[in-house]
Kinemage of the C-alpha trace (Angstrom):
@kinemage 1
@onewidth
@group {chain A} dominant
@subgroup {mainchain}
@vectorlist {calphas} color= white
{ca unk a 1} P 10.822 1.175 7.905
{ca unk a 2} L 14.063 -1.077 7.342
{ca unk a 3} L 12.019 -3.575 5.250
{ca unk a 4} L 10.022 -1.457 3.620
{ca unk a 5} L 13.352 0.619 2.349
{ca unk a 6} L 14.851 -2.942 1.391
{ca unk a 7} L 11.527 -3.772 -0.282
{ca unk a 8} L 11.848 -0.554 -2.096
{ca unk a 9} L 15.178 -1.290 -2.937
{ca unk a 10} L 14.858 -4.834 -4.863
{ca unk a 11} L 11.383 -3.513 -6.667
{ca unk a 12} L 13.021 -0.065 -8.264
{ca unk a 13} L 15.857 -2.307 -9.765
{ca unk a 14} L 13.199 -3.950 -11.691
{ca unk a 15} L 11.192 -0.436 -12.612
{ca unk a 16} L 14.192 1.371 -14.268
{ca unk a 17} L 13.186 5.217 -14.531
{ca unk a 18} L 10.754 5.142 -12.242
{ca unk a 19} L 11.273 7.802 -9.346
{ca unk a 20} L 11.729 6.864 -5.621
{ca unk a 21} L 10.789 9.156 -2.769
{ca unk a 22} L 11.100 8.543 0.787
{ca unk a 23} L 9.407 9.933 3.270
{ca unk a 24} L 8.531 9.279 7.151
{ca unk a 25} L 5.052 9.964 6.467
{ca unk a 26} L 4.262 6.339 5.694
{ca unk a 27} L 6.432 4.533 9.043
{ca unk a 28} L 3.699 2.543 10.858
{ca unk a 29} L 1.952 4.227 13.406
{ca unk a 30} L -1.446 4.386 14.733
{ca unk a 31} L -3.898 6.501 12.854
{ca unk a 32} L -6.709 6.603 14.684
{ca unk a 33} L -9.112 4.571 17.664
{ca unk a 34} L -10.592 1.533 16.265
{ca unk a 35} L -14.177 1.072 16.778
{ca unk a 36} L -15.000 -0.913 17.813
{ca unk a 37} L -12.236 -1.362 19.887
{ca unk a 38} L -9.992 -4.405 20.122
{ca unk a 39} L -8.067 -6.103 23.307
{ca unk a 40} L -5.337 -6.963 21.495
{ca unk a 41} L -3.699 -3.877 20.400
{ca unk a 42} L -3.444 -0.763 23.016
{ca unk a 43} L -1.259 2.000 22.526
{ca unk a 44} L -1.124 4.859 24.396
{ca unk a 45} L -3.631 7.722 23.957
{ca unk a 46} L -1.173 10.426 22.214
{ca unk a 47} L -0.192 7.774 19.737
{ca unk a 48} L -3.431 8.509 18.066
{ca unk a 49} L -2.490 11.569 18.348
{ca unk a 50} L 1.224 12.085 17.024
{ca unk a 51} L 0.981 9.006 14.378
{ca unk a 52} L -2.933 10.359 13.231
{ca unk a 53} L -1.699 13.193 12.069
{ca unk a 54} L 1.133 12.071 10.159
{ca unk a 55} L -0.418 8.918 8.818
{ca unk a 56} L -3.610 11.664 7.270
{ca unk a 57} L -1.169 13.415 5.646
{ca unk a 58} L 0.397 10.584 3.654
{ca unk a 59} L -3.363 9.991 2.531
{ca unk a 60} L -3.944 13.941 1.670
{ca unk a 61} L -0.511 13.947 0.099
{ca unk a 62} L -0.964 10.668 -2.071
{ca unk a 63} L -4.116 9.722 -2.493
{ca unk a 64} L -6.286 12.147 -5.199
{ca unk a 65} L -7.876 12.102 -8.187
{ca unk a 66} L -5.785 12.435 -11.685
{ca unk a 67} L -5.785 15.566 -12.602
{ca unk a 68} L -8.348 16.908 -15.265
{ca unk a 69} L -6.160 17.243 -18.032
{ca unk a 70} L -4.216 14.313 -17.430
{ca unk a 71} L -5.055 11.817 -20.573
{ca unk a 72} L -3.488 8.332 -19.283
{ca unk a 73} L -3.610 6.290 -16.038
{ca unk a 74} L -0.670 6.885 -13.453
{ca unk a 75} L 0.188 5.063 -10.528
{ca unk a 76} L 2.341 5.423 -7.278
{ca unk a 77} L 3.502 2.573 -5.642
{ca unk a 78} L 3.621 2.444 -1.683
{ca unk a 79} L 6.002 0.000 -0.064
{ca unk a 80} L 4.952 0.531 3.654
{ca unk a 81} L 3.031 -1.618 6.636
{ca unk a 82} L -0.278 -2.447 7.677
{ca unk a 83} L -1.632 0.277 9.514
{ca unk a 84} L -0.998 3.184 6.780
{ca unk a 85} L -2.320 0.753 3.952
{ca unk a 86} L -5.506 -0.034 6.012
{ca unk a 87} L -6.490 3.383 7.029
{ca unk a 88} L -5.704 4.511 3.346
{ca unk a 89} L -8.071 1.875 2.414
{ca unk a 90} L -11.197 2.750 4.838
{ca unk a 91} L -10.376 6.589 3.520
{ca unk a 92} L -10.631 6.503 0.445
{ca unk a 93} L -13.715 3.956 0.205
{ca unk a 94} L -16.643 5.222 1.951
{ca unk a 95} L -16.089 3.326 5.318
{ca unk a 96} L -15.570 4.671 8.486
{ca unk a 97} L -11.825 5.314 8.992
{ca unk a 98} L -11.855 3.975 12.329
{ca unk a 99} L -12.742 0.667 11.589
{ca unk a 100} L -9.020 0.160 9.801
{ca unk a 101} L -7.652 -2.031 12.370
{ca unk a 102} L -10.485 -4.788 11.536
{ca unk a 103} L -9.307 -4.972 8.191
{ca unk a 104} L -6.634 -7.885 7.769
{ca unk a 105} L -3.529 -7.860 5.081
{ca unk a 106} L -0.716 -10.191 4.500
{ca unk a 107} L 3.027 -10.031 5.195
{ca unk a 108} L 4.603 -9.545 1.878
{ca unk a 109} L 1.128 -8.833 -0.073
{ca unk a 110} L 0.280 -7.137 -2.788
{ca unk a 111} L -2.908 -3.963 -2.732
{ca unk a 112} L -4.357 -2.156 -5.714
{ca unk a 113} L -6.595 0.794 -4.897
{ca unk a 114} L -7.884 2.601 -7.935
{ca unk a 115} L -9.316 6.459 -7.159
{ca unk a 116} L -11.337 7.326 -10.426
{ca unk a 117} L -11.592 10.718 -12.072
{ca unk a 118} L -14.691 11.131 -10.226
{ca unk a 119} L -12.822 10.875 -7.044
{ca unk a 120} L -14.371 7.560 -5.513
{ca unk a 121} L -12.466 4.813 -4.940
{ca unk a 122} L -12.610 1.654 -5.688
{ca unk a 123} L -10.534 -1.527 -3.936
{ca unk a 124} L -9.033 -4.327 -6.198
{ca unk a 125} L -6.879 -6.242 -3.950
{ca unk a 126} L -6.120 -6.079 -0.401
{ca unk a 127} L -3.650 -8.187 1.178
{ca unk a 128} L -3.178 -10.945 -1.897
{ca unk a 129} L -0.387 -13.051 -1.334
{ca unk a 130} L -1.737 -15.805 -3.830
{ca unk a 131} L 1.750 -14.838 -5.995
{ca unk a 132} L 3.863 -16.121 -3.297
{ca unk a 133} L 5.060 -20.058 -2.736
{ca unk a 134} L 3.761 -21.465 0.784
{ca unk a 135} L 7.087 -22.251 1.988
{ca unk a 136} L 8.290 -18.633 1.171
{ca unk a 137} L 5.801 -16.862 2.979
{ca unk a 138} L 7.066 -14.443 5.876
{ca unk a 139} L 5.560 -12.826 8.539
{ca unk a 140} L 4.858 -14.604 11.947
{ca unk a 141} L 3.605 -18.037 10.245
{ca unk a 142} L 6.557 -17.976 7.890
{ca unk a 143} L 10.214 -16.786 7.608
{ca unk a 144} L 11.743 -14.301 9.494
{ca unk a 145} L 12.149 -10.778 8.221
{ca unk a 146} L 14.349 -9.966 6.086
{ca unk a 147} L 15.192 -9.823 2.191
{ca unk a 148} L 12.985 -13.094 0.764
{ca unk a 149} L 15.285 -14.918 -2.092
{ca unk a 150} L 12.365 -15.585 -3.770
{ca unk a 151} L 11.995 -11.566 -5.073
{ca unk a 152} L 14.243 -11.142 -7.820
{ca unk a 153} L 12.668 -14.039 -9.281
{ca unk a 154} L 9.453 -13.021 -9.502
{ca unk a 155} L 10.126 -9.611 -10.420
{ca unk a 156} L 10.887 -9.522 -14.335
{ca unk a 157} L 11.117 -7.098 -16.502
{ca unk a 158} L 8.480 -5.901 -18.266
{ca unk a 159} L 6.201 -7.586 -15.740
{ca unk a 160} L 3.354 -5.366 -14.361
{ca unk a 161} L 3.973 -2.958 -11.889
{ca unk a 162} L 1.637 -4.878 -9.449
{ca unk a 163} L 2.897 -8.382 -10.021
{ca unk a 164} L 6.156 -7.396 -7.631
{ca unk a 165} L 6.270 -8.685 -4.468
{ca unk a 166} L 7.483 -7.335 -0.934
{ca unk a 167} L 8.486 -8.154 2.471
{ca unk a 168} L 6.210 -5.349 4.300
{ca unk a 169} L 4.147 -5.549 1.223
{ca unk a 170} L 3.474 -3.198 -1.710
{ca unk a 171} L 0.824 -1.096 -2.349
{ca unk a 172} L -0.405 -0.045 -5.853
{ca unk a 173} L -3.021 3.421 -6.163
{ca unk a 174} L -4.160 4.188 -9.993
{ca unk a 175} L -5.042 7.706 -10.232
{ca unk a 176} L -7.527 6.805 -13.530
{ca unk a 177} L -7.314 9.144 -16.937
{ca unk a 178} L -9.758 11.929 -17.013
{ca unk a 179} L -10.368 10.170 -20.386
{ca unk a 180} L -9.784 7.073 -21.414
{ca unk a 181} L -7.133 5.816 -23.421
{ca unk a 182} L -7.520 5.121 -27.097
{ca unk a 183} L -8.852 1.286 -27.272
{ca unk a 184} L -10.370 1.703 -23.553
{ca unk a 185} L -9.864 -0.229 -20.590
């Protein structure tokens, strides 16, 4: 999780007063058997197992509804890796949580999952890198890991909360208002 932790790091100096919590819920991990299954990517049997479990409760912890009385949109902001973002994903939206591992995101990409007051969930961005210069891109095309230079820059203040980028990549979830705002969205 070192990259995720610097990640978290450069993005909360941007998002005074905004809380931080770290947990080992989110480390990357296995969640569950792809089906179908792939032949690039094997891990052993109780990885399912010991990283399932722990990966479902990050998405039973974080990912719910607003509450009823709540009046305005909130939002928690994941910076994590692939595999929790991509089961998350298949979770909340009605697909099949075992088909996470076809799903594809970007090094140092930005996701936006919205989970109405209804409870369904709806996906606005998965993987979008479009924010980030070519020759700044990391990942195994790109730089090597590490703190990009190019952060601060893009991070300003008063900038949405979803316009910040990362190096394992941040992840945005909207719990939507039980009732709109005044003026609507």
């Amino acid at each position: 999780m070192t990259r995720a932790i610097e990640t978290t790091a450069v993005v909360s100096k941007h998002l005074p007063g905004v809380s931080k919590v770290s947990t080992d819920l989110r480390r990357e991990g296995a969640p569950i058997e792809p089906d179908p299954p792939v032949s690039h990517w094997k891990p052993e049997a109780v990885q399912y197992y010991e990283d399932g479990a722990r990966i479902e409760a990050t998405f039973r912890n974080y990912i719910h509804r607003a509450d009823a009385k709540q009046r305005e949109d909130s939002y928690v902001i994941f910076s994590c890796h692939a595999s929790v973002i991509r089961y998350i994903v298949c979770r909340a939206l009605p697909f099949p949580p075992e088909v996470w591992l076809h799903l594809s995101r970007n090094d140092s990409s930005i996701s936006h999952l919205v989970v109405r007051p209804g409870g369904r969930g709806a996906l606005r961005a998965l993987g979008d890198k479009g924010f980030v210069p070519p020759d700044k891109i990391s990942g195994s095309r790109g730089l090597p890991g590490g703190p990009a230079p190019w952060v601060p820059s893009l991070v300003r203040p008063g900038a949405a909360t979803d316009a910040a980028p990362s190096l394992s990549s941040l992840h945005r979830l909207r719990c939507g208002a039980a009732v709109p705002p005044p003026g609507g969205r």
